[in-house]
C-alpha positions as CSV (number, residue, x, y, z in Angstrom):
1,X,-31.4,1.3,-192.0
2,X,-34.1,3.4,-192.2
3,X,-33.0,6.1,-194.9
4,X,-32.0,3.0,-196.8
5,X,-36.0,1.7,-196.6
6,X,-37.3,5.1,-197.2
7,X,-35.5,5.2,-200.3
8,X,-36.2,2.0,-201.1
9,X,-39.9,2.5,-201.0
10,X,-39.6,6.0,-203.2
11,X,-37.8,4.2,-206.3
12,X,-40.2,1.4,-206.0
13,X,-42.7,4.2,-206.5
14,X,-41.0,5.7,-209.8
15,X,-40.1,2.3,-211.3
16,X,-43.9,0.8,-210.9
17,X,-44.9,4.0,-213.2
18,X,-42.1,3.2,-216.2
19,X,-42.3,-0.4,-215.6
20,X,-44.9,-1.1,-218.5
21,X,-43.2,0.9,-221.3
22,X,-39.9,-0.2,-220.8
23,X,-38.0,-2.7,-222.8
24,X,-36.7,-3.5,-219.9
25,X,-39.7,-4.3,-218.3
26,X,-38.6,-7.9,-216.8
27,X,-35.7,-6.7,-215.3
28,X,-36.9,-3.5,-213.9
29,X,-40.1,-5.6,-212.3
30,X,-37.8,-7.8,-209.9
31,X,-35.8,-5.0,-209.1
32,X,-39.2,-3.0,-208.5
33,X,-40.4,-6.5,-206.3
34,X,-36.8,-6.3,-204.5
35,X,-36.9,-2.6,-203.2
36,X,-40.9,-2.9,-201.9
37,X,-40.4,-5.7,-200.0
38,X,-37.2,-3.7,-198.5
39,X,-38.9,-1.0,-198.3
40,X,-41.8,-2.5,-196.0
41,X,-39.2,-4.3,-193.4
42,X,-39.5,-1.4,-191.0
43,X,-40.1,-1.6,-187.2
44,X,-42.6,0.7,-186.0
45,X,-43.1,1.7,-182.6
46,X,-46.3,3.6,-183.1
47,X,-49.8,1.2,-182.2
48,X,-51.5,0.9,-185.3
49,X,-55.3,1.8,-185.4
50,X,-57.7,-1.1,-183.9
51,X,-59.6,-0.1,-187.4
52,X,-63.2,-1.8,-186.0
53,X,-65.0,0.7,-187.6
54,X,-69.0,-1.3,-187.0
55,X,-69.9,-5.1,-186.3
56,X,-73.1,-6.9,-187.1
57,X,-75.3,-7.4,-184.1
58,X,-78.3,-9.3,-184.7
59,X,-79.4,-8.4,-188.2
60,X,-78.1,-5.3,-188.7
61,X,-75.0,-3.3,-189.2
62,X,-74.2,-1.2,-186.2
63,X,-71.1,1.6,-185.5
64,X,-68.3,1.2,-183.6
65,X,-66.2,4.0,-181.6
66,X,-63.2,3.1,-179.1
67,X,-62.7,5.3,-176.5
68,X,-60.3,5.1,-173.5
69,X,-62.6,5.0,-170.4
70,X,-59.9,4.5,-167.8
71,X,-56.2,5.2,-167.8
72,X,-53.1,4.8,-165.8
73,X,-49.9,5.5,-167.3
74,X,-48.9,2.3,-167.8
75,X,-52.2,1.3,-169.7
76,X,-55.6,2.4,-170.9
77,X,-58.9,0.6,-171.1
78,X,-60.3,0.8,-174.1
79,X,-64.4,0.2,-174.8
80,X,-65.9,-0.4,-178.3
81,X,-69.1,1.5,-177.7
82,X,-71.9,0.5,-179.9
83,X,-75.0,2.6,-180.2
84,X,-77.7,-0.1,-179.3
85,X,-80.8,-0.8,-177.1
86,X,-80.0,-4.1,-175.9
87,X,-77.7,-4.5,-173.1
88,X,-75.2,-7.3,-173.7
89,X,-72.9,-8.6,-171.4
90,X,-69.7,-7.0,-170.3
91,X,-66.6,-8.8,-171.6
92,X,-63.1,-7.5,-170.5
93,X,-60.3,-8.9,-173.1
94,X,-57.0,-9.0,-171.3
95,X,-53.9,-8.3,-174.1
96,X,-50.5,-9.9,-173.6
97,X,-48.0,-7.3,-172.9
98,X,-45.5,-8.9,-174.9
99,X,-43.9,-7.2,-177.4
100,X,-46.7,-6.4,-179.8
101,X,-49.9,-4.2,-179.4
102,X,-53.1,-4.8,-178.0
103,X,-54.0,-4.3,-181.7
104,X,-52.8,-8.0,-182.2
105,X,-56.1,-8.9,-181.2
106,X,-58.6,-6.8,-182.9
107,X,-60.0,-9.8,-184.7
108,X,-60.9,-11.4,-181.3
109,X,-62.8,-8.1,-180.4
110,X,-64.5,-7.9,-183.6
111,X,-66.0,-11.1,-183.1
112,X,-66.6,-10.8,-179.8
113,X,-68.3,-7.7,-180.1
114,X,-71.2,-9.1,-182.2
115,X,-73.4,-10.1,-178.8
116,X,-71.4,-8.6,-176.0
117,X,-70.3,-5.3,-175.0
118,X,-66.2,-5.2,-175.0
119,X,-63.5,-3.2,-173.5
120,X,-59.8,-3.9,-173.9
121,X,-56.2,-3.7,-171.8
122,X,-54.2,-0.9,-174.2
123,X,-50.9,-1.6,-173.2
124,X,-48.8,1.5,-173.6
125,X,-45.1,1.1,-174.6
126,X,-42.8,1.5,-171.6
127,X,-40.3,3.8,-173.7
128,X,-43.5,6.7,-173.7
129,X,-43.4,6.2,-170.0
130,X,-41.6,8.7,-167.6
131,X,-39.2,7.8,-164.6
132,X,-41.6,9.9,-162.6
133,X,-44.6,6.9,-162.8
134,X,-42.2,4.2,-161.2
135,X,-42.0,0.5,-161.1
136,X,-44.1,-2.0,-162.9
137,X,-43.8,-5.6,-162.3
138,X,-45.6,-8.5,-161.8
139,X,-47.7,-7.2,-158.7
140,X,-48.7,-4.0,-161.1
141,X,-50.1,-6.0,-163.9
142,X,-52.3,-7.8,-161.3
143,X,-53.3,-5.0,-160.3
144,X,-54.3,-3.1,-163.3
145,X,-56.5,-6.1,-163.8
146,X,-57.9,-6.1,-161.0
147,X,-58.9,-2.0,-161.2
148,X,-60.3,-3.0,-164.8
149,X,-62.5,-5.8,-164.0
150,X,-64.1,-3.8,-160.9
151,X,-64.5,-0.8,-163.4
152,X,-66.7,-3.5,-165.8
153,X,-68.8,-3.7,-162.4
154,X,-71.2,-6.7,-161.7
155,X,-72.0,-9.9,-163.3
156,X,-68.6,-9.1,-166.3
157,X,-66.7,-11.6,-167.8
158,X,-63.1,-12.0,-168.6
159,X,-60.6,-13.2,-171.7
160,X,-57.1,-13.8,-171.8
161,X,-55.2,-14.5,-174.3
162,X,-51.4,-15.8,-173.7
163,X,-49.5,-14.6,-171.4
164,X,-51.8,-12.9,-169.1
165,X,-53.4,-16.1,-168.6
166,X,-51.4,-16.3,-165.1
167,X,-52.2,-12.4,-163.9
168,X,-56.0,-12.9,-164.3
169,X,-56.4,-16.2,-162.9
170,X,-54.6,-14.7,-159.9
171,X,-56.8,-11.7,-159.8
172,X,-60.0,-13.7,-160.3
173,X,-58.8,-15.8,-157.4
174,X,-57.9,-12.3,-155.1
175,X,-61.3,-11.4,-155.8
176,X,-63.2,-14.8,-154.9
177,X,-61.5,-14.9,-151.6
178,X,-62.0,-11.4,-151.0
179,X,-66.1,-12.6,-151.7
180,X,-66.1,-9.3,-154.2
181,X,-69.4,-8.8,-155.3
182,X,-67.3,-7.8,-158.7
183,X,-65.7,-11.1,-159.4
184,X,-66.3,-11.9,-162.9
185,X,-69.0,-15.0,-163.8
186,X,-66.8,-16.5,-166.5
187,X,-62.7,-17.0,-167.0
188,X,-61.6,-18.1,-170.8
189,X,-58.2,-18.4,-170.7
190,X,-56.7,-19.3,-174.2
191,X,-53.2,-20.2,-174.8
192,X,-51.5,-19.5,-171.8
193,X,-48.6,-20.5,-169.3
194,X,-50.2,-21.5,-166.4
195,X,-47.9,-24.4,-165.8
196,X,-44.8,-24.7,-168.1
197,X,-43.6,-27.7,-166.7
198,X,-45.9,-29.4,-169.4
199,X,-45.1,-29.9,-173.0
200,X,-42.5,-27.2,-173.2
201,X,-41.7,-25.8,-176.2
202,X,-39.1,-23.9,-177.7
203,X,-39.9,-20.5,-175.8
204,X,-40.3,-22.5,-172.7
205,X,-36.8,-23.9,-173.0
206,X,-34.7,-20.4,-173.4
207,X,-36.1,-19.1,-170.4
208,X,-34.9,-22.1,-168.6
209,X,-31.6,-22.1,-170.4
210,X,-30.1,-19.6,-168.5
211,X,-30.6,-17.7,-164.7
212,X,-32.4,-14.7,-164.6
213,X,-28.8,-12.1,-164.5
214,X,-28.3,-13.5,-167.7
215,X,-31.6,-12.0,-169.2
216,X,-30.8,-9.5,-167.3
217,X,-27.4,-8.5,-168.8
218,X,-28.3,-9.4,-172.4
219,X,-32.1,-8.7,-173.0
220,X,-32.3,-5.2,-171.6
221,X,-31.6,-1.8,-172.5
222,X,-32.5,1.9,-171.5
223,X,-34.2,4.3,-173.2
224,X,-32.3,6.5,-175.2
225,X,-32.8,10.6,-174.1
226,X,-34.7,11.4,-176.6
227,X,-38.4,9.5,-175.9
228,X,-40.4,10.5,-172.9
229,X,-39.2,7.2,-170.9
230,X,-35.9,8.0,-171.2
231,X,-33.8,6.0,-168.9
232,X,-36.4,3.4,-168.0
233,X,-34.9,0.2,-168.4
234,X,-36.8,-1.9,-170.7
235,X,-37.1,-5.7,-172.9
236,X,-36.8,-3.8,-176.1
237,X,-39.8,-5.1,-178.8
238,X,-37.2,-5.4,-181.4
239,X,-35.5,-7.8,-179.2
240,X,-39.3,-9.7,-179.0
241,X,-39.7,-9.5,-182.3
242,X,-36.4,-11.0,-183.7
243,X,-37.1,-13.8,-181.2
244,X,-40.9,-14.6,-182.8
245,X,-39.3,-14.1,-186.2
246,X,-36.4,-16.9,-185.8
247,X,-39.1,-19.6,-184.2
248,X,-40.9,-19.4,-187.5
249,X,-38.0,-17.9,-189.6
250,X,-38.9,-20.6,-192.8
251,X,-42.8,-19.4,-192.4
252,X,-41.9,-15.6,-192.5
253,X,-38.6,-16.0,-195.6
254,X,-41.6,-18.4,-197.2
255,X,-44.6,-15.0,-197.1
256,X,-41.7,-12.7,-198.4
257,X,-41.1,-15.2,-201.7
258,X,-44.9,-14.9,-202.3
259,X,-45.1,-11.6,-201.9
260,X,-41.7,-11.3,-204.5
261,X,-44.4,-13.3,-207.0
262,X,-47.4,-10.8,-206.4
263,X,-46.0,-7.9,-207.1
264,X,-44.2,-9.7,-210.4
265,X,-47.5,-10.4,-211.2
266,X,-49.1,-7.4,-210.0
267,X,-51.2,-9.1,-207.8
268,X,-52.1,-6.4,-205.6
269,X,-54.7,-7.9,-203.3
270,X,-52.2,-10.9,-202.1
271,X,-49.7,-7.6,-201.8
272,X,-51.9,-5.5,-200.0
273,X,-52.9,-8.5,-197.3
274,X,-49.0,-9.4,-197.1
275,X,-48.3,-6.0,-196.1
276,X,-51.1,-5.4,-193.9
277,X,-50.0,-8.6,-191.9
278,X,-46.3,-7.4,-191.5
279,X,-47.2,-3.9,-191.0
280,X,-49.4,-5.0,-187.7
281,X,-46.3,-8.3,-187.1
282,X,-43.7,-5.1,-187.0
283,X,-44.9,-2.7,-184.7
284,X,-43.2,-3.3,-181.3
285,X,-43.2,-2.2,-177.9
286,X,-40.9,-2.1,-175.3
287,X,-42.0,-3.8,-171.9
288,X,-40.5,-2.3,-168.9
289,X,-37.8,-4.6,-167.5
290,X,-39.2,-5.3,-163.9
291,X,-42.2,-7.1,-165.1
292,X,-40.1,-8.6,-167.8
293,X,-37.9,-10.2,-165.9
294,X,-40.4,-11.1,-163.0
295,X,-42.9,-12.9,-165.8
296,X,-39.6,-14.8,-166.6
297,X,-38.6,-15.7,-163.0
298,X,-41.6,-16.1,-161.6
299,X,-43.9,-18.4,-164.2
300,X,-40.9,-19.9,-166.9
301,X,-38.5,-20.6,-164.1
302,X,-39.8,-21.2,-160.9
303,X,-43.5,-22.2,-161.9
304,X,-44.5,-19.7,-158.7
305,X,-48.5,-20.6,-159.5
306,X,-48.5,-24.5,-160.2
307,X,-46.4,-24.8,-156.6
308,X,-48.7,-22.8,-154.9
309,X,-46.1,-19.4,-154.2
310,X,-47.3,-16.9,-156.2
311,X,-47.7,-14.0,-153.7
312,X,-49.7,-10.5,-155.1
313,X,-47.8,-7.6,-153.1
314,X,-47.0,-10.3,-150.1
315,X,-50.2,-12.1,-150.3
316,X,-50.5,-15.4,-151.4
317,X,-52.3,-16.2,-154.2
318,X,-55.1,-19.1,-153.8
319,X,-56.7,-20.3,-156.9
320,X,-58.7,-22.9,-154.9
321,X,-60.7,-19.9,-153.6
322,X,-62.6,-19.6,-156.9
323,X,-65.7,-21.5,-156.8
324,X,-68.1,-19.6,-159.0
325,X,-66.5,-18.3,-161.7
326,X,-67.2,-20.2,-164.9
327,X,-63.7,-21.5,-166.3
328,X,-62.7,-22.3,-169.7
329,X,-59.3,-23.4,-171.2
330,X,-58.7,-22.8,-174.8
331,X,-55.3,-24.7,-175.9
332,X,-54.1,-24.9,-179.8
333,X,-53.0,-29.1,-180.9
334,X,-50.1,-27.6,-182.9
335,X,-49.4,-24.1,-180.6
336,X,-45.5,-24.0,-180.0
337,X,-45.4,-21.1,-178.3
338,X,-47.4,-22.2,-175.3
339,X,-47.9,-26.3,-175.4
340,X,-51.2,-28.5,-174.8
341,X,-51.5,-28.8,-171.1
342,X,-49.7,-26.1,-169.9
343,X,-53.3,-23.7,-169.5
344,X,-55.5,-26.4,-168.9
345,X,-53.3,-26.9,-165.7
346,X,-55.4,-24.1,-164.5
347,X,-58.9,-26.4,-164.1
348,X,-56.7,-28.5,-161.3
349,X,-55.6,-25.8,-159.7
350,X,-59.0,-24.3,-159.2
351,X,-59.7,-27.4,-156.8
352,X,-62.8,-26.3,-155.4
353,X,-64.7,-25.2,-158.3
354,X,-67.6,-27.3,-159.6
355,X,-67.0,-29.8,-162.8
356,X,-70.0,-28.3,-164.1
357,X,-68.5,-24.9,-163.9
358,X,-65.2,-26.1,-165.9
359,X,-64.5,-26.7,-169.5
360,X,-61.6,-27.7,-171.2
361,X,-61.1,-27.7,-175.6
362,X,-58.2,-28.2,-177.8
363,X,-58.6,-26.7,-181.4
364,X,-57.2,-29.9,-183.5
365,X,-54.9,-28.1,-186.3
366,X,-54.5,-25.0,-184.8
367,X,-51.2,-22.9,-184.1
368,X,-50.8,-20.3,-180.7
369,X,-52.3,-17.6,-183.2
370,X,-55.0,-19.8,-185.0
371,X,-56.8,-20.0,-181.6
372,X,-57.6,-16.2,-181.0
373,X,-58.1,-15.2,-185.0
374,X,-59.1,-16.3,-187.6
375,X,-61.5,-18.9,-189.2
376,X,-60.8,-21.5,-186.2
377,X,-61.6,-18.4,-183.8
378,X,-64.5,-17.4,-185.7
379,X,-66.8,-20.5,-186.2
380,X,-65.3,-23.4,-183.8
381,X,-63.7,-21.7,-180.7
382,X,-65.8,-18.2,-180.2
383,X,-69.2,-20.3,-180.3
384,X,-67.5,-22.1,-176.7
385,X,-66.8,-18.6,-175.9
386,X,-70.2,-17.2,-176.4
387,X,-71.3,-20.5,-174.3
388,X,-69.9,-19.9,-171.7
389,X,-70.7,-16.3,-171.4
390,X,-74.2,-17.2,-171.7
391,X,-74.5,-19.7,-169.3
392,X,-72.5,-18.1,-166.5
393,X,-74.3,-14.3,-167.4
C-alpha cells in the first residue's frame, strides 16, 4: 500500500494549491480531505525524535540534549542532560517494550524533568537486531534493568509505566535481598500487570483465550533478509498495533471524521495535532519473540509473580525482601488495558515494607494513557510523583 499513500499524499499536495480557484472547489476539497487522511495511514518503523528540546526548571528556561550513555544491543539508556548547577535527583523511567517507542512517553519525561535529572530505557526494535546478539526474554529484560538502575548509582529512583511494572518490581526486589547499596529509594509503578487475576480486561482475556503454541503459531513472524535482524523471530508491531487499534476502533474511525472536517475547513492546527498523534500512534516495533511470548506465559497466564514463582535466571524472585524502597501505585478508574487492582496488587506483595513507605492512588476519569500524559499526568498524578521522590531522596 505504500506507493498507493505516497501518491496519495502528492495529489493532495497539487489539489490544496487549485482548490480555491476552482469551480469545483467543494468537490475537489473532500476529495483533497480523502487522499490526506490516506495518505497519513502509514506504518513506520523508524523511532521518531523524543523532540524535548528545553524544560523549565525553577524559573527559568533551560536546554535539553539526549544522549545515549549506555548501550546494549538490545537497548540504550538515554539521559536528558540539562546544563544546571543544582543537582536533582536521579530518576530512571522504565519504557514498555510493547509495540511502540520509548518516544510514547516523552510527555512523562518532560514533566519529570522539570526538578529531577532523567534518563530513559530506548528500546530498539528487534528487526535491527542481528542473530549474532542472541536470546532475549524475560530474564534479559530484568536484567537490563538491573545494569541501568546500578549505572544511575546511589540514592536513584525508578518509574514504570505498563508493562514493565513486573520486570522492575522484580529487580528492585533482587537488589533489596542482595542488600545493594544501589537499590533505588522510590518504586512508582503506574498502570501495570502485576496481578491480572483482578479486573481483567479485554487484553487480559485474549491472552488467556488460548495456550501459549497458539500465540506462538499465529503472532509471530521472521524477519525478512533484507533488515539487519533478519531471521530473528519476532511479535511484529503491526500485529500490536492492529490489536490497540480494534480495542478503541470507534475512538480512532471517530479522530479520522474530525480530521475529514479540519481540513474541509482548513483548520490546520486541529490537522497538524491529529497528525502529530497518529504519526507518533503508527510507528511500531517489533519485539523479539522469546520475551514476547514469556511476558505472555509467565504474567497473563500463569500469574508467575502474584503466586510467588517468578524465578530471574533460576532464582526466585522475592518481593517481600524490599523493605526500604518507597512504593507507589498509580492505577487509571477507566484504564482497560490494565484494570484497577491489578498494580496495586504489588503493595501486598511487598509484605515487609513499612505502611508508611506505601502509597496507593487511582486517577478518577482517567484511561491507561491519561495516567502517564497529559493534563491528569501533569497537575494531579506527577505532583504524587514528585512526593514521593522527595520524601524517599
Amino acid at each position: 500500500m505504500e506507493p498507493m499513500r505516497m501518491m496519495a499524499g502528492l495529489c493532495s499536495e497539487f489539489l490544496r494549491g487549485v482548490v480555491p480557484d476552482n469551480p469545483y472547489g467543494m468537490n475537489l476539497r473532500h476529495l483533497t480531505a480523502s487522499l490526506d487522511i490516506f495518505g497519513h495511514l502509514s506504518v513506520t518503523h523508524r523511532r521518531p525524535d523524543y523532540a524535548i528540546r528545553d524544560v523549565m526548571v525553577g524559573n527559568r528556561i533551560v536546554d535539553v540534549e539526549a544522549e545515549t550513555v549506555f548501550e546494549t544491543p538490545f537497548a540504550g539508556l538515554v539521559h536528558f542532560q540539562k546544563n544546571i548547577d543544582r543537582v536533582q535527583p536521579p530518576v530512571l523511567l522504565v519504557a514498555p517494550m510493547s509495540g511502540h517507542f520509548s518516544t510514547l512517553l516523552r510527555n512523562t519525561a518532560k514533566t519529570l524533568l522539570q526538578e529531577h535529572d532523567v534518563y530513559i530505557t530506548d528500546w530498539h526494535n528487534a528487526r535491527d537486531v542481528q542473530l549474532r546478539h542472541g536470546h532475549f526474554g524475560f530474564d534479559e529484560y530484568i536484567e537490563h534493568v538491573l545494569k541501568f538502575l546500578e549505572f544511575l548509582g546511589e540514592r536513584s529512583h525508578v518509574l514504570a509505566v505498563c508493562q514493565p511494572a513486573t520486570a522492575v518490581l522484580a529487580a528492585v526486589a533482587i537488589m533489596s535481598e542482595d542488600r545493594n547499596p544501589l537499590t533505588p529509594r522510590s518504586m512508582t509503578l503506574m498502570g501495570g500487570p502485576i496481578d491480572t487475576r483482578y479486573n481483567p480486561t479485554d487484553v487480559n482475556r485474549l491472552a488467556t483465550s488460548r495456550d501459549i503454541s497458539w500465540f506462538d503459531q499465529h503472532m509471530i513472524g521472521v524477519v525478512p533478509w533484507r533488515f539487519a535482524g533478519a531471521g530473528r523471530r519476532v511479535y511484529p508491531g503491526f500485529i500490536q498495533l492492529s490489536a490497540f487499534v480494534a480495542m478503541n476502533i470507534s475512538k480512532h474511525v471517530g479522530a479520522h471524521f474530525r480530521q475529514f472536517r479540519s481540513l474541509m475547513e482548513d483548520d490546520q492546527a486541529a490537522a497538524n495535532m491529529h497528525r502529530a498523534f497518529y504519526d507518533e500512534y503508527l510507528a511500531v516495533m517489533d519485539l523479539p519473540a522469546e520475551f514476547y511470548l514469556e511476558t505472555v506465559k509467565k504474567i497473563f497466564m500463569d500469574h508467575d509473580l502474584p503466586l510467588g514463582k517468578l524465578k530471574y535466571y533460576g532464582r526466585l524472585v522475592k518481593p517481600e525482601a524490599i523493605s526500604e524502597t518507597f512504593l507507589l501505585t498509580v492505577e487509571g478508574e477507566r484504564d482497560d488495558v490494565c484494570g484497577v487492582g491489578q498494580t496495586a496488587a504489588a503493595l501486598e506483595l511487598c509484605a515487609k515494607l513499612p505502611d508508611a513507605l506505601k502509597r496507593r492512588h487511582v486517577q478518577a476519569d482517567a484511561g491507561h494513557y491519561g495516567i502517564f500524559s497529559g493534563k491528569r499526568w501533569e497537575a494531579e498524578i506527577y505532583p504524587l510523583v514528585r512526593d514521593v521522590i522527595q520524601r524517599s531522596a
